[in-house]
C-alpha positions in Angstrom: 21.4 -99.0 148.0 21.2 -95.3 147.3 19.3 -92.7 149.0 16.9 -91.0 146.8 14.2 -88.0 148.1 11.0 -87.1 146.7 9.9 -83.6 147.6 6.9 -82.6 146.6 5.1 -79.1 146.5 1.4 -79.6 147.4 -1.4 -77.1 146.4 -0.6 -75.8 142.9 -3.3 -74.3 141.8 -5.3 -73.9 145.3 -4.3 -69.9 145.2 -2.3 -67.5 143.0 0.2 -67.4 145.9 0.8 -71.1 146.2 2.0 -71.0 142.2 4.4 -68.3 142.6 5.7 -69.8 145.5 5.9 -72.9 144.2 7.7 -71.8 140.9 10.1 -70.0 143.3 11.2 -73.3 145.1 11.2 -75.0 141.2 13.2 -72.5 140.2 16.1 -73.5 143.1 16.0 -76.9 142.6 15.2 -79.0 145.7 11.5 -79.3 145.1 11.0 -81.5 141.7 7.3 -82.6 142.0 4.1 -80.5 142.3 0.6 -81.6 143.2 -2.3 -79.8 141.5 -5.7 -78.6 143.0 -7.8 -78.4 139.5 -10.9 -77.2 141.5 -9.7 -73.7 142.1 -8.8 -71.1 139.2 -5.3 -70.7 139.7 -4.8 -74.1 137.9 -4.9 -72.3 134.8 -1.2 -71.7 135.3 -0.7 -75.6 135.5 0.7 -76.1 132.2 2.8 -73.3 131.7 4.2 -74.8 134.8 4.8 -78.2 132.8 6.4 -76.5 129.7 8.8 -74.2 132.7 10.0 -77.6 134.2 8.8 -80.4 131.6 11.5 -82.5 134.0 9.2 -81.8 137.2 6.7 -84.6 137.9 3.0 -83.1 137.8 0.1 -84.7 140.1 -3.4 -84.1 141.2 -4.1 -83.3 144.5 -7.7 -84.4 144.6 -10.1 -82.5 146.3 -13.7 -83.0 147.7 -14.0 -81.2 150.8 -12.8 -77.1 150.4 -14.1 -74.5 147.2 -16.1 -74.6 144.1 -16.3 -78.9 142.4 -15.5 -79.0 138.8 -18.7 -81.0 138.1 -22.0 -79.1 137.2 -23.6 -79.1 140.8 -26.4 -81.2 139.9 -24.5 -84.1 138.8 -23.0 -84.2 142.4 -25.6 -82.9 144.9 -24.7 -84.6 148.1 -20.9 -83.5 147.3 -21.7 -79.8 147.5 -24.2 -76.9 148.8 -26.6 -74.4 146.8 -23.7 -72.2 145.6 -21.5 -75.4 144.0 -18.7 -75.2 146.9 -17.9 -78.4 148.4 -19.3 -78.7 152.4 -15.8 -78.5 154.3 -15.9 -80.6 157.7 -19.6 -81.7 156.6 -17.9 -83.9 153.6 -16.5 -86.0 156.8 -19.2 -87.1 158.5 -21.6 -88.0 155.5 -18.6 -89.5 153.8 -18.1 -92.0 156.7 -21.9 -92.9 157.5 -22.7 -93.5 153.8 -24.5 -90.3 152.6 -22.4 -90.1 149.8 -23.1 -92.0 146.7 -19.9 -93.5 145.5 -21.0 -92.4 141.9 -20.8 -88.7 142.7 -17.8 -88.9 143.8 -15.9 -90.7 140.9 -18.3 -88.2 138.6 -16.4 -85.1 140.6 -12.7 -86.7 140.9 -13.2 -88.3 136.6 -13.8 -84.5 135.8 -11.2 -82.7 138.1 -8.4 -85.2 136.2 -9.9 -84.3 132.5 -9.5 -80.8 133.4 -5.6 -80.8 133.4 -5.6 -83.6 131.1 -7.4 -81.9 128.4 -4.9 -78.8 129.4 -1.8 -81.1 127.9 -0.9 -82.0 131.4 0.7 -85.6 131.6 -0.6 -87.1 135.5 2.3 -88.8 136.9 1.0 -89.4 140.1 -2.0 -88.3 142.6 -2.2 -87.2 146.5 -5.4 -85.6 148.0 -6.4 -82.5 149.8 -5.7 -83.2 153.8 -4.8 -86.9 152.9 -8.5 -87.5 152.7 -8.7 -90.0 150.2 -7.7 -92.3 153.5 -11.4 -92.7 154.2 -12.9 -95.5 152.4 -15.1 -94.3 150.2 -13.0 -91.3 149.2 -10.2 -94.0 148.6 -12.2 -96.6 146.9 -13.6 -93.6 144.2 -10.2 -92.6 143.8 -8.6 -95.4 143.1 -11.3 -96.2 140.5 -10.1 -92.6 138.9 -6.3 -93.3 139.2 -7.1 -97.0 137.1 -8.9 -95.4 134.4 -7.1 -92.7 133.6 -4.1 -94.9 133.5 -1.6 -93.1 137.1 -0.1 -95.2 138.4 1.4 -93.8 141.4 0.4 -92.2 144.4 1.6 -90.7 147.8 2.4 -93.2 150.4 1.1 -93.5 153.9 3.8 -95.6 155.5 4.4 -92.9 158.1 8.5 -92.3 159.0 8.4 -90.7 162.0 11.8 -88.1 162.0 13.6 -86.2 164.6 15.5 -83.5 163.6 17.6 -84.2 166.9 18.7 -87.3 166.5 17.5 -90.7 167.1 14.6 -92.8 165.8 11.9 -90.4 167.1 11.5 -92.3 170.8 9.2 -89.2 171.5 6.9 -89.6 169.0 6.3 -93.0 169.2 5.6 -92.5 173.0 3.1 -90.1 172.0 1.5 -92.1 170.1 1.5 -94.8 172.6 -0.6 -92.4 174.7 -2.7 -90.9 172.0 -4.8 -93.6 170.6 -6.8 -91.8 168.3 -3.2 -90.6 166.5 -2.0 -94.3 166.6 -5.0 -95.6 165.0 -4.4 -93.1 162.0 -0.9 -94.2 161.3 -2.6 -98.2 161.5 -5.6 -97.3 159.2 -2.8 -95.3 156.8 -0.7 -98.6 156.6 -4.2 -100.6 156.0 -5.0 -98.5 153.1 -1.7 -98.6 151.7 -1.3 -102.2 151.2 -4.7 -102.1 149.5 -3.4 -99.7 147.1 -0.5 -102.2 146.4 -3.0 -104.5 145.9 -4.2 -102.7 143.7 -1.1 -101.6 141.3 -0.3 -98.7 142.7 3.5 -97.9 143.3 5.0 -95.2 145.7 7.8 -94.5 147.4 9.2 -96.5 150.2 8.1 -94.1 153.1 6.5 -90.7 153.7 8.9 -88.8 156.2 6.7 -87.1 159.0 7.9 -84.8 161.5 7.8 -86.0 165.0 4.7 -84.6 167.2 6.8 -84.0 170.1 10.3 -82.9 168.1 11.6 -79.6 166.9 11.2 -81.0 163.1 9.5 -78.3 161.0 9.6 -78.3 157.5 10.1 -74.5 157.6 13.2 -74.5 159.6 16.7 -75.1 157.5 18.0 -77.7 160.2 15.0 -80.2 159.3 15.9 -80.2 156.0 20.0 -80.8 157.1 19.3 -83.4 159.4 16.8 -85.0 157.2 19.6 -85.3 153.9 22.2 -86.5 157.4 20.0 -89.3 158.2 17.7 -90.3 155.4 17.2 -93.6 155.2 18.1 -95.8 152.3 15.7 -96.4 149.4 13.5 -93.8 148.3 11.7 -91.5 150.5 9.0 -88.5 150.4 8.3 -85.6 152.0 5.6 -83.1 151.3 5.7 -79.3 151.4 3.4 -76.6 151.1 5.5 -73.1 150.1 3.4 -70.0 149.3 2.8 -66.6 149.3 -0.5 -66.5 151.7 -3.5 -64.2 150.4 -7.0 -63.9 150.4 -8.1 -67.7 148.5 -5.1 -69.1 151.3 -6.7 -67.6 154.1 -10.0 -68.4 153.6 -9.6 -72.2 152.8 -6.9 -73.1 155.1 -5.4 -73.6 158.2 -1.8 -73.8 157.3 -1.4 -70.2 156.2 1.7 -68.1 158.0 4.1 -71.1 157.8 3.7 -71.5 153.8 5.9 -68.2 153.8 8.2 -69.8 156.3 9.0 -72.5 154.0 9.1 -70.9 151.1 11.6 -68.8 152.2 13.6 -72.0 153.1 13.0 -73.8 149.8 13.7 -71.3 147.8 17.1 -71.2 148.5 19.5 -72.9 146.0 21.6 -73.9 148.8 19.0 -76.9 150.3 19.1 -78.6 146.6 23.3 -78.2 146.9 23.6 -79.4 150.4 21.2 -82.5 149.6 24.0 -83.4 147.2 27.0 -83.0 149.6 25.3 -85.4 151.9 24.8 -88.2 149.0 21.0 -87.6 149.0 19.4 -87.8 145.6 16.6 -85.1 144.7 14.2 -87.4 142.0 10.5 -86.7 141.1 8.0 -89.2 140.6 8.8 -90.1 137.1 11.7 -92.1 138.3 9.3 -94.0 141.1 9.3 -97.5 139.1 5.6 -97.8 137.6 
């Protein structure tokens, strides 16, 4: 079997920084997939992004938790507050005890996907903001979206944990033996993903994660090296987030100062060049069988 690697830029759209960022690392040719925030106004630049790199697979990064819904606010009142901006942490908790009407949500997720749709964008796949469609109800709305509108692929959730030095992550695992809460994620993540098997959805073989407890950041060159060394066979995925942080970035995100780090590691030509030397294949989405 051949080694094949799906890298995929996440947060197009979320800031003006992310996009030129993004189109940077397109640009050099490691990163060949993008997933699109269509909630925030820099998605406007989503389709010249499509006619850039019509070769570049183009998904939705669904999104019901940070900025302004794409809904009118009154179709979808528990999803947001007075001003139309989705309630952050809040979304969490009502989500999981029920306070959400599963209607509202497919009403907001129907109308972020018609937005780039009725741009001329072509969905090939879908991912979420923070991998939250892993809670039920998120998942259940979003997989109703994903049917109708006919994507059939989607980010996987069977967790690869990597070690940049070597081996098959024994420190990880052992962290997770110790940290319950973490270990029950990666469980609930499998769960989910064999229900979205179930329910046609194809993805890749495995999403590499960095181990907790290993030196393996995405923003560091050797990651990348090691990973292309030891990549398993089959195909894989990884997800970035390169950027140019500003004012949107900083006020909607966590990850902020390490967008630039990776960036300037993804932007180099030289990661798509040495990913050929050490027989790993760069592919988008498009070639994920469907």
């Amino acid at each position: 079997m051949s080694r094949k690697l799906i890298i995929n830029a996440d947060g197009f759209g979320f800031t003006f920084g992310n996009n030129r960022g993004i189109l940077e690392c397109l640009a050099a040719g490691a990163v060949r997939s993008v997933s699109v925030n269509a909630n925030f106004p820099a998605w406007e630049q989503t389709p010249q992004l499509a006619e850039q790199f019509p070769e570049v697979s183009v998904g939705i990064h669904l999104d019901l938790s940070v900025g302004p819904c794409v809904r009118d606010p009154k179709d979808i009142p528990d999803l947001v507050n007075a001003s139309g901006q989705f309630l952050g942490p809040e979304f969490h908790r009502k989500a999981l005890r029920g306070k959400i009407p599963h209607e509202q949500m497919v009403r907001e997720l129907t109308a972020q996907v018609q937005r780039l749709r009725e741009a001329g964008v072509s969905l090939t796949h879908w991912d979420s903001h923070q991998n939250q469609h892993l809670y039920p109800p998120f998942f259940r709305a979003a997989i109703e979206v994903a049917k109708r509108f006919e994507i059939p692929r989607m980010r996987t959730h069977r967790h690869y944990l990597f070690a940049a030095g070597g081996g098959r992550c024994l420190r990880a695992w052992l962290h997770l033996l110790t940290h319950p809460r973490r270990a029950a994620v990666y469980w609930h993540s499998r769960r989910m993903m064999r229900r979205a098997c179930r329910a046609g959805m194809r993805m890749a073989d495995r999403l590499i994660s960095p181990g907790i407890l290993d030196d393996a950041c995405k923003y560091k060159r050797e990651f990348w090296l090691a990973l292309f060394d030891r990549l398993p066979e089959g195909v894989s995925e990884v997800y970035c987030h390169p950027g140019y942080p500003d004012e949107t970035l900083q006020a909607n995100a966590t990850y902020v100062d390490e967008r630039l780090k990776e960036l300037e590691v993804l932007r180099d030509p030289a990661i798509a060049e040495e990913a050929e030397r050490r027989g790993v294949e760069l592919i988008s989405f498009r070639q994920v069988r469907a």
